[in-house]
N, C-alpha and C positions, 0 to 999 in steps of 0.2 A: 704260706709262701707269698712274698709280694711280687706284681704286677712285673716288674724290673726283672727277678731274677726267673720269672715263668719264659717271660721275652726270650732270656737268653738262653735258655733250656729250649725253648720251642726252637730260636735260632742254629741250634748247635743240630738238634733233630733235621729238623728243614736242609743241612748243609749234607748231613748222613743219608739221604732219602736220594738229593738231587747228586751224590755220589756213588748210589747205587744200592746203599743198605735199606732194603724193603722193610726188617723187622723194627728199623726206626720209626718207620709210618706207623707199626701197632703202638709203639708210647703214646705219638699224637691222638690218634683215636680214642684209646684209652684214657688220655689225658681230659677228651672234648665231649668226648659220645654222648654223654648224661647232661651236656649244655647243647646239642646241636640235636636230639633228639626233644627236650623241653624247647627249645629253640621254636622247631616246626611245629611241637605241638599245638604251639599257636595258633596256626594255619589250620593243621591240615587233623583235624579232633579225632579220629580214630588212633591208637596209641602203636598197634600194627603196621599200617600206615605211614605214620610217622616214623618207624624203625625202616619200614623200608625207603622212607627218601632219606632219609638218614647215611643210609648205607649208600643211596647213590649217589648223595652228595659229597660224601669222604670219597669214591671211585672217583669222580668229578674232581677234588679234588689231588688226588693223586696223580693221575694225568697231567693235572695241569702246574704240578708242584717245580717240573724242570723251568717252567716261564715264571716262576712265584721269583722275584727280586727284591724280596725284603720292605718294597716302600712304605707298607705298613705291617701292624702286627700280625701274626701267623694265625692269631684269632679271631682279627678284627676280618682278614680274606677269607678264612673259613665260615665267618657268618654269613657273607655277603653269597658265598655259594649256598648254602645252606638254603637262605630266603628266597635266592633266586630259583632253586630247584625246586623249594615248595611254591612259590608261585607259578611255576611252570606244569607242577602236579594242576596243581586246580586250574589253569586255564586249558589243560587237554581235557577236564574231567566239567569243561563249560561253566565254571565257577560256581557250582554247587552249592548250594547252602550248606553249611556244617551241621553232619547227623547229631551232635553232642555238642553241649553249649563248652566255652572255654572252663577250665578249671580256675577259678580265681583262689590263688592260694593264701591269701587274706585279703583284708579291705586296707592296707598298709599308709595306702596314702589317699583313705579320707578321712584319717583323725578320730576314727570315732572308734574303732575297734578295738580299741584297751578297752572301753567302757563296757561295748559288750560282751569280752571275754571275763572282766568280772565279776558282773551279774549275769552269771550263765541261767537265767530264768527262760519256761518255757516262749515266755511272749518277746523275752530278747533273742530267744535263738528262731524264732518267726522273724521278727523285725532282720535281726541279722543275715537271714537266708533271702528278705525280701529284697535287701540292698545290696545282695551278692550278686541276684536277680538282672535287677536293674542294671549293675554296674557290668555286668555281661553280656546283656542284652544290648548296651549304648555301643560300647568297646565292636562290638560284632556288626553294627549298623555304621561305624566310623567310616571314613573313605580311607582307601588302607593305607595311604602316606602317611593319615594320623594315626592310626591303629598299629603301624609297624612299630614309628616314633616314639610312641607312647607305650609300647608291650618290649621295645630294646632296653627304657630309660626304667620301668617302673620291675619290669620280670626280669631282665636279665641283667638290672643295673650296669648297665653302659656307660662311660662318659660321651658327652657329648659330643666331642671330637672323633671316638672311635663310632657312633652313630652316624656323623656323617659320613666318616667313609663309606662302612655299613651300607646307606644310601645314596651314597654317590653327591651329594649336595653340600651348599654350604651351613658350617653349625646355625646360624641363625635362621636359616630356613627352618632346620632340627628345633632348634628352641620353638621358633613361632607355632610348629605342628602339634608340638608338647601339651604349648600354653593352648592348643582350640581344643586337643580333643579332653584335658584335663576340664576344661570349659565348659563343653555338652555332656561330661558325667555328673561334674559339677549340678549343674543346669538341672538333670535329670534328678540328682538323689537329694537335691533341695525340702522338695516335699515332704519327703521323708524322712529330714531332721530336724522341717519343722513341729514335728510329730512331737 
């Protein structure tokens, strides 16, 4: 289903919602859940956790869906509650370090992960865990403006455009965050391909 006609499926839902039909708001959910629960999991690394801000950010969102006026996508609002409610988790919970490192569900965009998925040898699946390592260890140390930037554009393929709404900024800001924190993983897994 493309982008276009999800819009207008979400619009048509969002109109049935702010009319009064409650069971329109379970589409939406249904439609989100499994992107706004990977979403937080960013954040907030307990997978529990993350269903439960999940759940309070869709609540958060429903309230707030009579004031929702379309100006952007029903998705692109939904993420920005989404991030703001996990951020709000972890600064009542004093900013915590995360008990579990992020899941990186491949190394997609350092180039090198075709390589090691074809030589599934014991020493590449070392090397490959070492640079999942890394690449999760840098992403977690990021200041989170980069690390939001860089986990909308890379995990949950964003455009640019709907990232800055997302953050509230302009896209070139979004670009510039992209290009430092792709920079310090860069930086960091250097070594390791000069291996």
């Amino acid at each position: 289903m493309s982008n276009e006609s999800q819009a207008a499926i979400d619009k048509r839902l969002v109109e049935r919602v702010q009319a009064g039909d409650k069971r329109a708001f379970d589409l939406l959910v249904k439609q989100y859940q499994h992107k706004i629960i990977g979403l937080i999991g960013r954040y907030v690394y307990d997978s529990h956790e993350a269903m439960d801000i999940a759940q309070e950010a869709f609540i958060k969102a429903y309230r707030a869906l009579p004031g929702f006026r379309g100006d952007s996508a029903f998705y692109t609002w939904l993420y920005r509650i989404a991030i703001n409610t996990a951020k709000n988790h972890l600064v009542s919970r004093g900013r915590r370090p995360p008990d579990v490192d992020v899941d990186v569900d491949d190394a997609q965009y350092l180039g090198a992960d075709s390589q090691l998925r074809d030589l599934d040898t014991p020493e590449n699946s070392l090397y490959r865990e070492e640079m999942e390592r890394v690449v999760r260890n840098t992403l977690n140390r990021l200041p989170e403006d980069l690390r939001v930037a860089l986990t909308l554009r890379e995990f949950e393929g964003m455009s640019y455009e709907d990232i800055a709404n997302v953050m509230d900024c302009p896209v070139g800001t979004v670009r510039s965050r992209i290009f430092r924190a792709r920079e310090a993983i860069d930086k960091e897994i250097a070594p390791l391909l000069e291996r």
